[in-house]
C-alpha positions, 0 to 999 in steps of 0.5 A: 462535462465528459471532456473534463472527466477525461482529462482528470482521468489522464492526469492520474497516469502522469508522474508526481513528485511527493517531496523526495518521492516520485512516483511513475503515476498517482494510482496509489494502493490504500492500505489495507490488512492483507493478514499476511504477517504471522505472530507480527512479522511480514512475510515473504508472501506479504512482500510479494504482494506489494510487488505484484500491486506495483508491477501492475501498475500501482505507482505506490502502494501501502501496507496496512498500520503497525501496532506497537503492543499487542492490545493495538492488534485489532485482527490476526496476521496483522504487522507487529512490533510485538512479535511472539 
């Protein structure tokens, strides 16, 4: 069972094609609010975060949901296509 675990485990540093995408390795950073896009607009600092994820590594990474009305907006920061 440990020398399966261990070939599963090498199989995640290896690229991937997703359709029209291919990715360096399959290490995927999940979405989440990082609240770094005030009144709904990502910032600077928002953009440089998912740079850092992939300069270390992250063969992709996702920002978290849009709301698309200000009633979608369930925490603060969070991207917008309502802005204010």
């Amino acid at each position: 069972m440990k020398d399966i675990a261990a070939h599963d485990l090498g199989l995640a540093y290896t690229p991937v094609t997703i359709g029209p995408l291919a990715l360096r390795n399959r290490f995927i950073k999940s979405a989440t609010n990082e609240g770094m896009s005030p009144d709904g607009v990502p910032s600077r600092q928002l953009v440089q975060f998912h740079a850092g994820m992939a300069a270390g590594g992250a063969g992709l990474t996702t920002v978290a949901y849009c709301s698309v009305s200000v009633d979608g907006c369930t925490l603060p920061n969070q991207i917008s296509s309502i802005t204010t």
